[in-house]
N, C-alpha and C positions, 0 to 999 in steps of 0.2 A: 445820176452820179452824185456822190453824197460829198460835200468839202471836206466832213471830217474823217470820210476814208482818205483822201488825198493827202489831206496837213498829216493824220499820225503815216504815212507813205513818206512824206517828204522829212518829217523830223525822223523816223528812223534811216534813210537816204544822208540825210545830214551828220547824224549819229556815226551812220558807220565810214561817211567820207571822212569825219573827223580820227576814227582808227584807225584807217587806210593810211591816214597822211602822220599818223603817228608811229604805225610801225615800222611807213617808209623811211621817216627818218631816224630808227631804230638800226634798220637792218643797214642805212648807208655809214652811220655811225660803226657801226660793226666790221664793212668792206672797208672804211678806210682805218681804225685800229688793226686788224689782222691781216691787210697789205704791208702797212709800214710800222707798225711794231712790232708782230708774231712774226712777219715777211711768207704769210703763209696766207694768199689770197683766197677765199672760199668761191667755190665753183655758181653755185647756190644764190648770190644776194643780186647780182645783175638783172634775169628775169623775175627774180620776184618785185623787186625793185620796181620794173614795168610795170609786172601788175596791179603793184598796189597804186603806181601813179595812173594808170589809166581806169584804175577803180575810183580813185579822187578825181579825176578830171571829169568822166561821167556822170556820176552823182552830183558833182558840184555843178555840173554843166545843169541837169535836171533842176535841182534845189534852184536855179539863178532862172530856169524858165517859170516855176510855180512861184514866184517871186517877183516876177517882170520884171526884174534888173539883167537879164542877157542882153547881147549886145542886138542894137537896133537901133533906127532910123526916124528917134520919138520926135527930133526938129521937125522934119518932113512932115509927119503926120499930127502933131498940135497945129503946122501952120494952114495947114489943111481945111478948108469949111466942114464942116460936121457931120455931113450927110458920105463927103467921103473922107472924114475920118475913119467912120464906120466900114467902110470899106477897105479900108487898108486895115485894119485893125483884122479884118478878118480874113484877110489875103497873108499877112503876117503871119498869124496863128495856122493858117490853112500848112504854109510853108513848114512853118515847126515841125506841125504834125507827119505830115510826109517824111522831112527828114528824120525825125523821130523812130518813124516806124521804117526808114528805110534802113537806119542804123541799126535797127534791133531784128530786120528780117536775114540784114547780110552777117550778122552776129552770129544768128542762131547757125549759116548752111556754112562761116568759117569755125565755128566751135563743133559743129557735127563730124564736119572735114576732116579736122586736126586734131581730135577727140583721141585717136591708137595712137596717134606719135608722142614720144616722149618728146617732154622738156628740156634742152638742151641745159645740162648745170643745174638742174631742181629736179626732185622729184615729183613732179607732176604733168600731167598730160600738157602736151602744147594748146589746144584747144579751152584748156583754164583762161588762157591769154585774152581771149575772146569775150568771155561773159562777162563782163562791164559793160561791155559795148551791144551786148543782148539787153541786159538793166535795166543800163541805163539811157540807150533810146527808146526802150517802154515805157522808163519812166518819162521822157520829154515828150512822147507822144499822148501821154494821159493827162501830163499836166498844161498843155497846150491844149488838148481839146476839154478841160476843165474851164481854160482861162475862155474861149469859145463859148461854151454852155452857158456857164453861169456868170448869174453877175460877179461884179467886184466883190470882194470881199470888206466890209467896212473898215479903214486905213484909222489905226490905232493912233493917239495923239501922245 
């Protein structure tokens, strides 16, 4: 596993949560001028709305595991002696990983599932809903078993 496949993984991950979270708040700016100025609500901005937040919430979620700032238990394990720092460090990661990929396998058999069905008020498949959640536990699963593999990455001053 190469870190610089991961980092340009992760800066495009970051990239596009940052356009997710900006069209989000595009399209809520939108639902709430054409509710209460036009008074003509669009069917449309509600699920996309979702998607684009659980598009930013996954990626952001990933980006914050390749980063080792997601949430954890770091008291615990600094006060730790050494020998099972190491061991939780890799009981942690062990963890990620699993949920990482169990996120992304139940992604994939709810976006397969809900693939024919329309989207209730958007045009698009209800199963679009899903694929963040494919994504982006592949990406928490890759970048937890990165943080696993390889050393640290040298912490920039």
């Amino acid at each position: 596993m190469k870190r610089a496949l991961t980092e340009r993984l992760a800066r495009y991950a970051e990239r596009l949560a940052g356009a997710a979270l900006m069209a989000l708040a595009l399209v809520c700016v939108w639902q709430v001028f054409a509710r209460y100025v036009l008074n003509d609500a669009p069917g449309w901005t509600e699920p996309v709305a979702l998607l684009l937040l659980s598009t930013v919430m996954m990626l952001g979620a990933a980006c914050a595991v390749r980063s080792d700032t997601h949430f954890g238990f770091q008291l615990g394990v600094d006060a730790a002696p050494p020998r099972v720092q190491r061991v939780l460090r890799i009981c942690s990661q062990s963890i990620v990983i699993a949920t990482g990929a169990g996120l992304c396998v139940a992604g994939v058999f709810l976006t397969r599932d809900q693939w024919p069905v329309d989207m209730a008020g958007a045009p698009l498949p209800q199963g679009a809903a899903y694929l963040p959640l494919v994504i982006g536990g592949a990406l928490i699963a890759l970048f937890a078993l990165e943080r696993l593999l390889l050393p640290p990455a040298p912490k920039e001053s």
